[in-house]
C-alpha positions in Angstrom: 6.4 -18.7 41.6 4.2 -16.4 40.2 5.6 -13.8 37.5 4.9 -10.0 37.3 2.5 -8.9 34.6 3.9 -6.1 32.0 1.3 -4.5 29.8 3.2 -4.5 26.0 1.6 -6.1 23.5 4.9 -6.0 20.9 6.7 -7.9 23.4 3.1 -9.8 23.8 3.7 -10.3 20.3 7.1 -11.6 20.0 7.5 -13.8 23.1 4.5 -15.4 22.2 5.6 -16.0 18.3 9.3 -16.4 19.3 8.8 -20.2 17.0 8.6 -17.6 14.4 11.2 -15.2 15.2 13.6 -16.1 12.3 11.3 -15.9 9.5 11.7 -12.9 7.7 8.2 -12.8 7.1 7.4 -12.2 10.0 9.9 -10.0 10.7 8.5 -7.6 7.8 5.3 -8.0 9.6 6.5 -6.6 12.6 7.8 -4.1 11.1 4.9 -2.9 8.9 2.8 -3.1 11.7 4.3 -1.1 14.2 5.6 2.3 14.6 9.4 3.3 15.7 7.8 4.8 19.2 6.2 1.3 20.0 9.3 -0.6 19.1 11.5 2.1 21.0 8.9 1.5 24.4 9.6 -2.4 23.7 12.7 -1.8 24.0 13.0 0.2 26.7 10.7 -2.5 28.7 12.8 -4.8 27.6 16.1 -3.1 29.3 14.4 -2.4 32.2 13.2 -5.3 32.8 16.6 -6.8 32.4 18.4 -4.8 34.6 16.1 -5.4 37.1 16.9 -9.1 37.3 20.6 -8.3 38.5 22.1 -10.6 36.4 26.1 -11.7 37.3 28.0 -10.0 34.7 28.5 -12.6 32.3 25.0 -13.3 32.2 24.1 -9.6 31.3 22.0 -9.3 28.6 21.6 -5.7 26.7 19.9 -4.8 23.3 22.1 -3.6 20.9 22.4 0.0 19.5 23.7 -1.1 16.2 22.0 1.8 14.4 19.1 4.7 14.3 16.2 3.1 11.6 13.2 0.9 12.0 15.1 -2.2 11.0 18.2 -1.8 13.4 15.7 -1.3 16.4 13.9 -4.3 15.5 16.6 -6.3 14.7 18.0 -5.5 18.2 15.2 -6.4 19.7 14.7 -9.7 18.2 18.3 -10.3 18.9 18.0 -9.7 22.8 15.0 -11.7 22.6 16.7 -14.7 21.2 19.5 -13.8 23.6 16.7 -14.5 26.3 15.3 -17.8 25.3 18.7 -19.0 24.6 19.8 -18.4 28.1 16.4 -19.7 29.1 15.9 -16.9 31.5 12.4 -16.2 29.8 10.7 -17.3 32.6 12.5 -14.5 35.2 10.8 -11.6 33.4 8.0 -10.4 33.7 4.7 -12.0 31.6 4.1 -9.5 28.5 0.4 -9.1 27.9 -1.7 -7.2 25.3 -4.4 -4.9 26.4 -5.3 -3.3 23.0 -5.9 -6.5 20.8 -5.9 -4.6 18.1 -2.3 -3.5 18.4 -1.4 -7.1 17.8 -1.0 -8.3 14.3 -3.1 -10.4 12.8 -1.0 -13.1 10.3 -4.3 -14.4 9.3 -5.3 -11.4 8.2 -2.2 -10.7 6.2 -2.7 -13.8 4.6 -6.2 -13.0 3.6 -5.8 -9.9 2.4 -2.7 -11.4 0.1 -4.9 -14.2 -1.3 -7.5 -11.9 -2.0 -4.9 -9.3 -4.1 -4.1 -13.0 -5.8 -7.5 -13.7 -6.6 -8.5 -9.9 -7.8 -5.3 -9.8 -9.8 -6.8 -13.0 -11.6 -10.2 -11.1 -11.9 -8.5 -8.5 -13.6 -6.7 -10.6 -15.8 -10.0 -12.8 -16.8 -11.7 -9.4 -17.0 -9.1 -8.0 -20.1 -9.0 -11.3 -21.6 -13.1 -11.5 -21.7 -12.8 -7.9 -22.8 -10.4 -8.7 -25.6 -12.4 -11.4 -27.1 -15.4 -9.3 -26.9 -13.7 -6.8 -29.2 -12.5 -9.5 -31.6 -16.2 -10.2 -32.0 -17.3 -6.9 -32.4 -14.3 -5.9 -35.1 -15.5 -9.1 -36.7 -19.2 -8.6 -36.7 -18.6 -5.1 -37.9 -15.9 -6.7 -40.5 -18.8 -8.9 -41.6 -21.4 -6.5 -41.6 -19.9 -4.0 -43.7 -21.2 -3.2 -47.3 -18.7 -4.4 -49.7 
């Protein structure tokens, strides 16, 4: 059976990273990269999507409204998700696509752009050492230099 396709690419995101969904790295990553109005849509996809399944009532899944910031939203979210693959009912909802590829974050470059703070941080630490021992030199050349 063939499922529905629902342009989101948060939910993109997730479902397709859900092997990563308890790492709270990338949970910080979600949260850095999107704003409260796309995680608030996801949400609201999400619901909809749900109720649309007619679930029996025991098997009714809802997100949470455990609180008003950025981190309660998401946290919701990724706890209906997990609710979702748990129940293994995945596979009922629609398929969650991106369109805009460039509202999907890219861990790779996150990574990148950490090694590369690591690796200017050294720089600048090779750069005041160098620039210490160039002084020493100096003070010491001028040390020796001077008429006594």
């Amino acid at each position: 059976m063939s499922r529905a396709v629902c342009i989101n690419e948060l939910l993109c995101y997730l479902f397709n990273n859900s092997d990563k969904i308890d790492d709270a790295e990338f949970i910080y990553e979600i949260m850095d990269f999107y704003n409260c109005e796309d995680i608030r849509i996801a949400k609201k996809i999400l619901t909809s999507d749900l109720d649309a399944l007619n679930l029996e009532k025991d098997d009714k899944i809802k997100p949470n409204s455990s609180g008003n910031s950025k981190k309660d939203k998401v946290s919701d979210l990724i706890l209906t998700i997990k609710t979702i693959l748990s129940n293994k009912i995945e596979s009922k909802l629609p398929q969650y696509a991106a369109l805009n590829l460039f509202k999907i974050p890219s861990s790779k470059k996150a990574k990148f752009e950490s090694i590369l703070d690591e690796k200017l941080k050294k720089l600048e630490e090779l750069f005041i050492e160098e620039r210490n021992i160039f002084r020493e030199i100096v003070n010491d050349a001028a040390i020796n230099n001077s008429p006594k």
